[in-house]
C-alpha positions as CSV (number, residue, x, y, z in Angstrom):
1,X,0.0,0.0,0.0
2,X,3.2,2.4,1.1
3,X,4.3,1.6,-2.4
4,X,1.3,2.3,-4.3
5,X,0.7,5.7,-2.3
6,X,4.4,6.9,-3.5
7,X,4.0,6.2,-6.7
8,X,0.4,8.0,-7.2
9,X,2.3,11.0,-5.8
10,X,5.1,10.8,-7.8
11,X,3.2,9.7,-11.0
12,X,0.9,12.8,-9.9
13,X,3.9,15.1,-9.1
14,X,3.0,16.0,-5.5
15,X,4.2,16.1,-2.3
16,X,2.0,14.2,0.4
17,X,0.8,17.6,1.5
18,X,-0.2,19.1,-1.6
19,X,-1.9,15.9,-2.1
20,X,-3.8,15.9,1.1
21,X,-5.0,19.3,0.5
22,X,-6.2,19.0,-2.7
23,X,-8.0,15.7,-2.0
24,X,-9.8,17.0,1.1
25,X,-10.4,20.2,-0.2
26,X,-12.3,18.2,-3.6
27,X,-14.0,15.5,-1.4
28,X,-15.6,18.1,0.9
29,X,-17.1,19.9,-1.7
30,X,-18.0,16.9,-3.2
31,X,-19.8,15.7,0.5
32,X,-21.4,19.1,0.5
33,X,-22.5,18.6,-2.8
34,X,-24.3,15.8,-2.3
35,X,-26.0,16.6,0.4
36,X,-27.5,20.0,-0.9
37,X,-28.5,16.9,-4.5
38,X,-30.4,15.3,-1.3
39,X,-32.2,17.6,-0.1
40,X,-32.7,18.6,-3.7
41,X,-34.2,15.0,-4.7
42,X,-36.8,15.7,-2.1
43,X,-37.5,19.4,-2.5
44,X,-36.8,20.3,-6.5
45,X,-37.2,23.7,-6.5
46,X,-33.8,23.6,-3.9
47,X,-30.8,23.9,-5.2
48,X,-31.2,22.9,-8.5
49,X,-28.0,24.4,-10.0
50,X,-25.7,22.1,-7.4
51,X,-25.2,19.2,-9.6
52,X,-24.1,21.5,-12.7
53,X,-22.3,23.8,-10.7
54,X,-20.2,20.3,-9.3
55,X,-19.4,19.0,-12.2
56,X,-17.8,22.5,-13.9
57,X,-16.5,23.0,-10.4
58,X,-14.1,19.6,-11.1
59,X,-13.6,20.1,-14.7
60,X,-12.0,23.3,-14.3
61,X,-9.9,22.3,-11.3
62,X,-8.9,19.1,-12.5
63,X,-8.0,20.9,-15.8
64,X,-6.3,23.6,-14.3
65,X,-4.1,20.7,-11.8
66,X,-3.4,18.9,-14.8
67,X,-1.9,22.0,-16.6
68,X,0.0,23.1,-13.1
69,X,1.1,19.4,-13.1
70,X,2.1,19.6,-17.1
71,X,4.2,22.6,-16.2
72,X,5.9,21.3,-13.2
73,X,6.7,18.6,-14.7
74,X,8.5,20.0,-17.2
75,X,10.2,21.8,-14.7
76,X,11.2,19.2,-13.3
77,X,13.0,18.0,-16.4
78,X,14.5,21.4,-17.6
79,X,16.1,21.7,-13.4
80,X,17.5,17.4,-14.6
81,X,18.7,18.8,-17.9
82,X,20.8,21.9,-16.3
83,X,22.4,20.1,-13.3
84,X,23.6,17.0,-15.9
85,X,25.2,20.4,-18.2
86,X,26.3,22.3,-14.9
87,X,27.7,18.8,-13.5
88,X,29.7,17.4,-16.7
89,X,30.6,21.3,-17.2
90,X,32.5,21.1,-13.4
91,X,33.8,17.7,-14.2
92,X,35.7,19.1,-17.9
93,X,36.8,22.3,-15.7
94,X,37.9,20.2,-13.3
95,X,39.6,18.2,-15.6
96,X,41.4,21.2,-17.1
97,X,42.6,22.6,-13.7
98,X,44.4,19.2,-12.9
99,X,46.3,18.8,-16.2
C-alpha cells in the first residue's frame, strides 16, 4: 500500500501535502454537494444548479491541476537537464585545472 501511495504521488507530481490538501479540499465539496443533491431530490425547486455547478466546479480544477502538473513537470525535467550540463561542465573544468 506504502508503495502504491508513493508512486500515485510521484506519478501525480505532489508532495504528500499538496496531495492531502487538494484531496480533502475536492472531497468536501464533493460531501457538501451531495447533500445540498439530497435535499434537492426531495425538495426540487432547492438547489437545482448544485449538480451542474459540481461538475464544472471539477472540470475546471482538474483541468487547471493537470496543466499546473504539465508545467511542473517540465520543470522538473529542464532543473535534470541543467544540473547534468552544470555537472559534466564542473567535471571538464575540473579536468582542465588538474592537467
Amino acid at each position: 500500500m506504502f508503495n502504491k501511495s508513493i508512486g500515485h504521488l510521484k506519478e501525480n507530481n505532489m508532495t504528500y501535502g499538496e496531495h492531502f490538501i487538494f484531496a480533502c479540499v475536492n472531497g468536501l465539496f464533493c460531501i457538501k454537494t451531495g447533500l445540498l443533491l439530497i435535499i434537492h431530490s426531495i425538495i426540487p425547486a432547492c438547489f437545482s444548479c448544485a449538480g451542474a455547478n459540481l461538475t464544472n466546479y471539477l472540470n475546471t480544477v482538474f483541468t487547471n491541476d493537470n496543466e499546473l502538473l504539465s508545467l511542473k513537470t517540465r520543470v522538473e525535467a529542464f532543473k535534470k537537464i541543467v544540473y547534468h550540463y552544470r555537472s559534466t561542465e564542473y567535471k571538464n573544468y575540473k579536468k582542465e585545472c588538474n592537467e
